[in-house]
VOGUNU-580919 format. One record per residue (C-alpha): residue in one letter; x, y, z. Coordinates in nm, 2 decimals, decimal comma, padded with zeros to 4 digits. Example, Ala and Ser with C-alpha at 12.3 -4.5 7.8 and 13.67 -1.06 7.14 Angstrom:
BEGIN
('A'; (01,23; -00,45; 00,78)) ('S'; (01,37; -00,11; 00,71)) 
This chain:
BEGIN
('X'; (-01,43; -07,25; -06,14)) ('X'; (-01,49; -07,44; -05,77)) ('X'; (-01,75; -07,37; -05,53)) ('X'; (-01,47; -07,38; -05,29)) ('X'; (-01,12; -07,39; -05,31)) ('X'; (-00,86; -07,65; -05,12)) ('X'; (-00,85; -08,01; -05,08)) ('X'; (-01,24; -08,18; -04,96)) ('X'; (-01,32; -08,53; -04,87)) ('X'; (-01,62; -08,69; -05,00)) ('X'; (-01,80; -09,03; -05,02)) ('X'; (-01,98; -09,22; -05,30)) ('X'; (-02,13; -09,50; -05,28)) ('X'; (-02,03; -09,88; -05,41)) ('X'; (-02,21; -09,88; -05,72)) ('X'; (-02,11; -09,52; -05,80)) ('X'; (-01,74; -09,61; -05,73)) ('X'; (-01,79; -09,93; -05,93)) ('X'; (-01,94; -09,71; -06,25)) ('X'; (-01,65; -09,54; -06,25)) ('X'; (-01,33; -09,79; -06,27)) ('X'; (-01,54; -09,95; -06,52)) ('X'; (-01,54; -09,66; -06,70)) ('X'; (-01,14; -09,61; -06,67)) ('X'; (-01,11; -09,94; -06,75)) ('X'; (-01,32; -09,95; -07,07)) ('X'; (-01,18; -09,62; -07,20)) ('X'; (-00,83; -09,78; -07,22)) ('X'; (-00,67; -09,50; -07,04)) ('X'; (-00,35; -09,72; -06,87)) ('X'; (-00,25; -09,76; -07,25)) ('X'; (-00,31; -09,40; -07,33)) ('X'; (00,00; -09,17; -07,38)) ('X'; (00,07; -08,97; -07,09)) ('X'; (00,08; -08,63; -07,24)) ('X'; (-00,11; -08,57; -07,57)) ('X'; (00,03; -08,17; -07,54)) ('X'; (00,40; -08,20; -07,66)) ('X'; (00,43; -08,18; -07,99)) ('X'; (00,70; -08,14; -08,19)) ('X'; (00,76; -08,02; -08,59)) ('X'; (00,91; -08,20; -08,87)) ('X'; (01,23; -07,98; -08,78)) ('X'; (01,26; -08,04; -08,45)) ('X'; (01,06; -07,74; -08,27)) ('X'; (00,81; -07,75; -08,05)) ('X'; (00,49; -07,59; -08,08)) ('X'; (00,42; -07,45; -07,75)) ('X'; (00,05; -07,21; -07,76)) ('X'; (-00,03; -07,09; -07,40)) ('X'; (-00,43; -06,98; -07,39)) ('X'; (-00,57; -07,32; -07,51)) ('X'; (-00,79; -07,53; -07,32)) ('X'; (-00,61; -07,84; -07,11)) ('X'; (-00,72; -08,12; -06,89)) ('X'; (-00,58; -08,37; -06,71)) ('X'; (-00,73; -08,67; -06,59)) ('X'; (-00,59; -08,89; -06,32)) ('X'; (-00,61; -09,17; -06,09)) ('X'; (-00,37; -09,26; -05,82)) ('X'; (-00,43; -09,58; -05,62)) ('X'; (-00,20; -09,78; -05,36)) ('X'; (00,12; -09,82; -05,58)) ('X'; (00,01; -09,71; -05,85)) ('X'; (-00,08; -09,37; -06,07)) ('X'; (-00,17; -09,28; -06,37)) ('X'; (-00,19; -08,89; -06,58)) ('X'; (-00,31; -08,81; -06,88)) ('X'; (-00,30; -08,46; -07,00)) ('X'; (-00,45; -08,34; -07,31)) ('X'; (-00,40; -08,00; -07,47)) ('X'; (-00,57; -08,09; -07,82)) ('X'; (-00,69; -07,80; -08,08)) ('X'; (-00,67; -07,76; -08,48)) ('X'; (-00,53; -07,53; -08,70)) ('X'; (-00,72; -07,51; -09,01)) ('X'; (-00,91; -07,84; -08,95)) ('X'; (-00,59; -07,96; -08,88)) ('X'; (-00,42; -08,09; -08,54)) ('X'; (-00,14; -07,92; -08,40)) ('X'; (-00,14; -08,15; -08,10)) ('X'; (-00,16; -08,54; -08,10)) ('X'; (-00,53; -08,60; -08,04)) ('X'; (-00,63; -08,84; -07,73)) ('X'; (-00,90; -09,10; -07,85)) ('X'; (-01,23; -09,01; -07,81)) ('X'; (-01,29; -09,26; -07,54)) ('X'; (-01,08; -08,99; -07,32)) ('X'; (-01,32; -08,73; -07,37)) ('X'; (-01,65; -08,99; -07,35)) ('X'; (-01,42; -09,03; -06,95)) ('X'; (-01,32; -08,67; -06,92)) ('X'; (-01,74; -08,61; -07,00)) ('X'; (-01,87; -08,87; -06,75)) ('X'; (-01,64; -08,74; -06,49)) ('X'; (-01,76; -08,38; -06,53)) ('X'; (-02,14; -08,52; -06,52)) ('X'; (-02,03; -08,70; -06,20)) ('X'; (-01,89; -08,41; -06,01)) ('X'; (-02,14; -08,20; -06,13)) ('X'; (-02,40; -08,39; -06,01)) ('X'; (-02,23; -08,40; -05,69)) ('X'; (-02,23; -08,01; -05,68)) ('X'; (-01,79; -08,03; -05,64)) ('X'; (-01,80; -07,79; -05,93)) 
């Protein structure tokens, strides 16, 4: 769901670019997990469901990267997935806002 496929370049400005490290920073995504989609029973399977919603979130900088990847649903009102805090989806909502706003999406 891109307006165009492929790789892009774009700029932002300072303050813009500033916004958003704060933003990783404050969410206290370097001490997230790195995948909150494995998740395994009490007898040792793992629950693997292939049509539910996924993101990933990441930010790569000179020496040094960082995923997260999130998978999360219930069953019943109850998770079947470890659940990312909510400070991943208050990022993963500001990012969307952001690129929106930008028309990359």
């Amino acid at each position: 769901f891109v307006h165009a496929k492929g790789s892009h370049k774009a700029h932002i400005d300072r303050g813009e670019l500033e916004r958003l490290v704060n933003l990783w920073f404050q969410s206290g995504f370097y001490a997230m997990r790195n995948d909150y989609c494995s998740a395994v029973c009490p007898n040792g399977t793992e629950i693997v469901v292939t049509d539910v919603q996924e993101s990933y979130i990441k930010l790569s900088s000179a020496g040094f990267s960082k995923q997260v990847h999130e998978c999360y649903f219930t069953i019943d009102d109850q998770p079947a997935r470890p659940k990312p805090p909510d400070s991943y989806f208050e990022l993963q909502r500001e990012l969307l806002k952001f690129v929106k706003e930008k028309r990359w999406v």
